[in-house]
N, C-alpha and C positions, 0 to 999 in steps of 0.2 A: 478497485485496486488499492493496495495499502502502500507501506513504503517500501516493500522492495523490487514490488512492477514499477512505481513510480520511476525510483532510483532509475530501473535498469532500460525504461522507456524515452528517459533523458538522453541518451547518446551518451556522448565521453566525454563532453562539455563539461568541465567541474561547478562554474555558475550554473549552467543549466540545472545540472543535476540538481544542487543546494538549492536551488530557485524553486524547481517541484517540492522536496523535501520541506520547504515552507508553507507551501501553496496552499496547506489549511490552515495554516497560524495566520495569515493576513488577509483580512477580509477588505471587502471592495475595492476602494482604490488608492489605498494606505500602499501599495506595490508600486508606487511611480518613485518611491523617495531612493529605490534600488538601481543598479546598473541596469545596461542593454537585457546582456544575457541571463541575469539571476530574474531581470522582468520577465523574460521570455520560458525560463522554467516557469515560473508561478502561474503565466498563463498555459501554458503547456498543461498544468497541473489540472485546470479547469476546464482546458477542452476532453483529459482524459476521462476524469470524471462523468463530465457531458456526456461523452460517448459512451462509457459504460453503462449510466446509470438508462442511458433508454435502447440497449443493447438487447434483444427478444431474450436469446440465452442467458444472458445473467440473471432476466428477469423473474427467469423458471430457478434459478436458485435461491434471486432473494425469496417466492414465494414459499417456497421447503421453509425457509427458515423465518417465515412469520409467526407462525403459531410460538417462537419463543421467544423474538425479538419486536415483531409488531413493524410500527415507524422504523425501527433502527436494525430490521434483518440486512439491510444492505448493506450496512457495518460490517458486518458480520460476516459474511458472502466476500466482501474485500480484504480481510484477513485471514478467509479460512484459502483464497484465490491465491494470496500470496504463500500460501500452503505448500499448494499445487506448483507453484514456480519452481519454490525450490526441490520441489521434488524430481523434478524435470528438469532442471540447471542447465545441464551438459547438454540438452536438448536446445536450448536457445545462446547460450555462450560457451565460448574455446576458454573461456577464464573461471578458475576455480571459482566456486561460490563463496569461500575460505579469503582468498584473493580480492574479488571484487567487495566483497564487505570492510575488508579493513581499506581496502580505497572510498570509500564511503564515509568510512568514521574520519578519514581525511578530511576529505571535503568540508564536514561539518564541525570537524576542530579549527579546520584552517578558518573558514568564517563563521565563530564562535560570536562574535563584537555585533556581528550583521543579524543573528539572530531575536527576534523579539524577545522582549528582556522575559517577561512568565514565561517563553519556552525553552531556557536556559537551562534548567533543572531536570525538565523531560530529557531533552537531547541528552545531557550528561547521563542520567539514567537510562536510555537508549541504547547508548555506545558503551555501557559499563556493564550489560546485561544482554550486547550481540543481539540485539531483536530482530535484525536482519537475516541473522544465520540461525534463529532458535524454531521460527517460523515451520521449519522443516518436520520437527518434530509436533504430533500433535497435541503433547500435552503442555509447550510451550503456547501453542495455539489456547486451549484451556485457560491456562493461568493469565495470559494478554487481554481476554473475554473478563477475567473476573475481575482484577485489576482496573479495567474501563469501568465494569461496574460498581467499582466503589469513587472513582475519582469522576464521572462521567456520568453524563442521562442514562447509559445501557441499562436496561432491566440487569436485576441480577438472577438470569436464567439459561445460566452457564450448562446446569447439568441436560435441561431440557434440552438444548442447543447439541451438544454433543452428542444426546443420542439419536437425534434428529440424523446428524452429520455422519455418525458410526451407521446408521440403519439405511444411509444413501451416497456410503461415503463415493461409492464409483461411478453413481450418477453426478454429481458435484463436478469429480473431476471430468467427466465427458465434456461435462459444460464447459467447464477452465479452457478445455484442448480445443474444443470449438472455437471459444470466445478470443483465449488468445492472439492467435496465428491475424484474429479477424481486425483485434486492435493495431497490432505492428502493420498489417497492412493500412490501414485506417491513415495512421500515420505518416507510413515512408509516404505514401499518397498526396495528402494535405497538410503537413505540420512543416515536413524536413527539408 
């Protein structure tokens, strides 16, 4: 999951929410120096993860997209996942996807100061460039792929990646629609 299953897996907790939103910028346990709730995103962030990453279904998608990605098809799989969300938006929320995303850039302007200082620049660049809502589109998906691979370990094998994704794009998403429905349960369950 990338950040706008994350986002939208937070609940309506604004800490919360923010607190996932970070939950790869702060490794180990650099997370204690935050409030209750912005803690409890960040773990939140890492149980989603957890779940995902040994989730059978997903696993059948990061495999598709090894041959272009290798170690980091799961990247990959969690970007192209959040794809699939928005594509499906009105399928899991009564709140525009238009709507929910500028409450997002909320959150993350309102605690701009709370943010790790190197990921001050990403966020801004984030929020100035809707990656939340470009998602949708797949050659915004595309260019978020190449973009990783210049600032990022990503191989830069964007084009392989894509035709991988174009030649399976409706198996991916079966998987998404599997997988989905399987984390929110996952969660009302054990997290909430």
């Amino acid at each position: 999951m990338n950040f706008l299953a994350h986002t939208y897996l937070s609940g309506n907790n604004p800490d919360i929410i923010f607190g996932n939103f970070i939950g790869d910028m702060i490794k180990g346990t650099k997370y204690k120096i935050y409030s209750e709730n912005i803690i409890k995103g960040i773990l939140l962030h890492r149980k989603i993860d957890s779940y995902t990453d040994s989730h059978p279904t997903v696993k059948k998608s990061i495999y598709r997209l090894r041959p272009a990605y290798g170690k980091y098809a799961g990247v990959a799989t969690d970007i192209l996942y959040d794809h699939y969300l928005s594509q499906d938006w009105n399928k899991y929320s009564d709140e525009k996807l238009e709507t929910y995303v500028e409450r997002i850039h909320s959150v993350i302007l309102e605690n701009y100061r709370k943010l790790p200082r190197k990921s001050r620049r990403f966020a801004v660049s984030f929020i100035k460039k809707k990656r939340l809502l470009c998602y949708k589109d797949l050659k915004c998906f595309r260019d978020v792929l190449n973009k990783m691979s210049v600032y990022t370990s990503l191989p830069y094998k964007t084009a392989h990646a894509m035709q991988i994704i174009s030649e399976n794009y409706d198996s991916f998403k079966e998987e998404f629609n599997t997988f989905f429905p399987d984390i929110i349960n996952y969660l009302d369950n054990n997290i909430k």
